[in-house]
N, C-alpha and C positions, 0 to 999 in steps of 0.2 A: 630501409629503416631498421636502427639496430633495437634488437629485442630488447623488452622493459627488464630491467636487472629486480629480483627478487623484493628488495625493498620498496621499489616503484612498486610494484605489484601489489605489497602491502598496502600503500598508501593509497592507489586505488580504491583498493577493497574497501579500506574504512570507509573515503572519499564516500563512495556509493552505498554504505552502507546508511551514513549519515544524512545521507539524499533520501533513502527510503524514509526513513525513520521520520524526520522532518514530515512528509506525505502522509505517511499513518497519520501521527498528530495533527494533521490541517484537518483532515477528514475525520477524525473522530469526535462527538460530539464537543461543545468548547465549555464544560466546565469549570471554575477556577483549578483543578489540577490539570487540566488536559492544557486551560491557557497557559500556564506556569511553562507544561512542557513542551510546548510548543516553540512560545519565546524562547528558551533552553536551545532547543533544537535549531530554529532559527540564526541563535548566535555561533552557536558552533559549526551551522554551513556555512556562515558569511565569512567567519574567518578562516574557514578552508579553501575559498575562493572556488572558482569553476564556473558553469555554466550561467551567461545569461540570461534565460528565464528564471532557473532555477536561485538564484542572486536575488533577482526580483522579488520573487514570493515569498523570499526568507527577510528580506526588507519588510515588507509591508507584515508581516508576520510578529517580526521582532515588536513593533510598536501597536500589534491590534489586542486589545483589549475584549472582557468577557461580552459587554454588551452591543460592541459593535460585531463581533461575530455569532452569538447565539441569534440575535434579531434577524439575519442574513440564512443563517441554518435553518431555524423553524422554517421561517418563511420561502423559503427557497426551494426546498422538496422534504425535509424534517428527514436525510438519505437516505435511514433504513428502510423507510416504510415506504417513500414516495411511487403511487403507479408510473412514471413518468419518470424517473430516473434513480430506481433502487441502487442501493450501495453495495449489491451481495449478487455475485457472481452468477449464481443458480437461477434467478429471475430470465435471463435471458437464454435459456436457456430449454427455454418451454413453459406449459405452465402443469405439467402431470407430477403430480407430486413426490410417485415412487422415482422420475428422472431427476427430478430436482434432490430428492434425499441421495441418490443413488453420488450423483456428483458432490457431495458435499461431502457422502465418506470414503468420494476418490482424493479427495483433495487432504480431507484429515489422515487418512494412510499414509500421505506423502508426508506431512506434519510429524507423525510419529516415526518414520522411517530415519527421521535425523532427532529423534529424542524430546519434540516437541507435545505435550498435551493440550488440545486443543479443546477439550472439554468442561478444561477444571472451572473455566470462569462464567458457565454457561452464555454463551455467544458463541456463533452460525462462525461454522469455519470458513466461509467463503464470503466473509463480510470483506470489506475492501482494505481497512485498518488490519484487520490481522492479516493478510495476503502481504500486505507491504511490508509490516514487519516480519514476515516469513521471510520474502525477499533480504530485507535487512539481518537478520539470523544470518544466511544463507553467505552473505558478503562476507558477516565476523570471520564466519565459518573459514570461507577463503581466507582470510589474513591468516587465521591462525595457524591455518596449514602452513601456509606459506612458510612462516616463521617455525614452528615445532615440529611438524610432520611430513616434510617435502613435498615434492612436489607432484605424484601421483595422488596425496589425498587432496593438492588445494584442485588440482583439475576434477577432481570425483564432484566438488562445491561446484566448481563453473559449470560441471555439466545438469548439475541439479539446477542450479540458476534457470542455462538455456530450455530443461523440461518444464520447471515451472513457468517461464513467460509461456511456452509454444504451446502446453496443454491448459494453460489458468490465465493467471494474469494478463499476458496479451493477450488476451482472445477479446477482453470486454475493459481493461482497466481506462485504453488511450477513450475506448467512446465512450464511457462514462464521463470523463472528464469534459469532452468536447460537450456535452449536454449540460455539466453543470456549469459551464461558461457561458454555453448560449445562453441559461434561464438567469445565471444570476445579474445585479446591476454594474451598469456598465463600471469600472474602475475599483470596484470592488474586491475584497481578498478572495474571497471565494470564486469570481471571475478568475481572475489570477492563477490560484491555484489550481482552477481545471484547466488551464492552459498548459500550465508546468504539468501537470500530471500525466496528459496526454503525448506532451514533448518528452517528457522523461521516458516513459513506455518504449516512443517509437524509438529513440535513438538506443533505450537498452536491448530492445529487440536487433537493431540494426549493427550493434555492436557483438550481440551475442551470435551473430548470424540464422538468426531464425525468425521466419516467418507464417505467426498465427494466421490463423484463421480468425478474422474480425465477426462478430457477432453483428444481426443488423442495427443497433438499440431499439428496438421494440422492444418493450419487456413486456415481460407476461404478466396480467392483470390478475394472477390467481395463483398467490404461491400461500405454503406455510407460515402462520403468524410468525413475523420475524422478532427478534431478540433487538432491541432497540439500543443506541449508542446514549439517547437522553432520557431524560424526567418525565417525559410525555407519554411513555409506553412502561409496560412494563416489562421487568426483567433486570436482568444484572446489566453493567458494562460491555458492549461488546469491544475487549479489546485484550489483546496478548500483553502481559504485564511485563516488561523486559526480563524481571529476575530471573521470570521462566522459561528465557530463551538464550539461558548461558552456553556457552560454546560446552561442548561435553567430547 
């Protein structure tokens, strides 16, 4: 098989970045801006064409609106808070507090290591929307190597990529997904989307050659009050605002 020429590569990267991005958006709370950017997102996967599932939940995406998706959220596990299938990494992770902190400012060191703050918007660096978009960051990141800086800095991105799924994100993102499909109704966007989320995962995993360690989804019944994605908790937005995640 002849190797992908440079611009392939490019396209890739965006390809996938725009796959993550999409993700964040499903799973962060569905406010009228998050719905706006969702649909946004939605359309611009669908006409990049690709995967299958992933097709699918940018369909059902593009055309769902604020109160068929909030009514599905609350009700469904309200993510950040839910005991039974929390949306932030650290939950399953145990439930001692100083392990759960301890992991959250592993994962924000990794955030600032490529120029990202992950504090300014007060939201839990290990919430599931900003890991995705981290992911997504991390793709830009490749193209733009690819394109300005050659080809030792876009592989220095692939391999931040392959560290982030094998020490974070694959370790708990596919079984979160897999739960929030189980609980939600059947045909539903939110079904949907924990399907894509968890197919996305394994095939990024499978592609990046690396192999997490799956979490059991048990999550821990006893973590730090979480910073919530809606209306219902308090606290800011949890969500990494793209402007802040300009390529540097």
């Amino acid at each position: 098989m002849a190797k992908p020429t440079p611009d392939q590569r490019i396209e890739q990267a965006l390809w996938r970045a725009s796959v993550y991005e999409f993700l964040a958006h499903a799973f962060a709370y569905p406010d009228d801006e998050r719905v706006a950017a969702l649909q946004e997102s939605a359309t611009e996967v669908l006409a990049s064409g690709g995967s299958i599932p992933v097709m699918r939940a940018a369909a059902i995406a593009k055309e769902a609106g604020r109160e068929y998706l909030e009514s599905a959220y609350v009700s469904l596990t309200t993510f950040s808070s839910s005991p039974d299938a929390p949306a932030f990494e650290s939950a399953y992770f145990g439930s001692d507090a100083q392990q759960q902190t301890q992991r959250m400012a592993d994962i924000a060191g990794f955030y600032r290591a490529f120029g990202v703050d992950a504090t300014a918007g007060g939201f839990r660096p290990d919430e599931l929307p900003v890991e995705l978009e981290f992911m997504a960051y991390l793709c830009r990141k490749e193209a733009y190597a690819e394109e300005h800086l050659g080809a030792p800095r876009a592989g220095q991105a692939r391999k931040a990529q392959r560290m982030f799924l094998e020490e974070h994100l694959g370790c708990w993102g596919a079984v979160f997904g897999r739960k929030v499909a189980a609980q939600a109704p059947i045909a539903h966007f939110y079904q949907v989307a924990g399907e894509t989320l968890a197919y996305w995962i394994g095939r990024e995993c499978t592609t990046a050659g690396v192999t997490p360690q799956e979490v059991s989804g048990e999550a821990s019944r006893h973590w730090p009050t979480p910073t919530s994605h809606g209306p219902e908790f308090a606290g800011n937005a949890s969500f990494v605002p793209m402007e802040e995640l300009a390529v540097r």
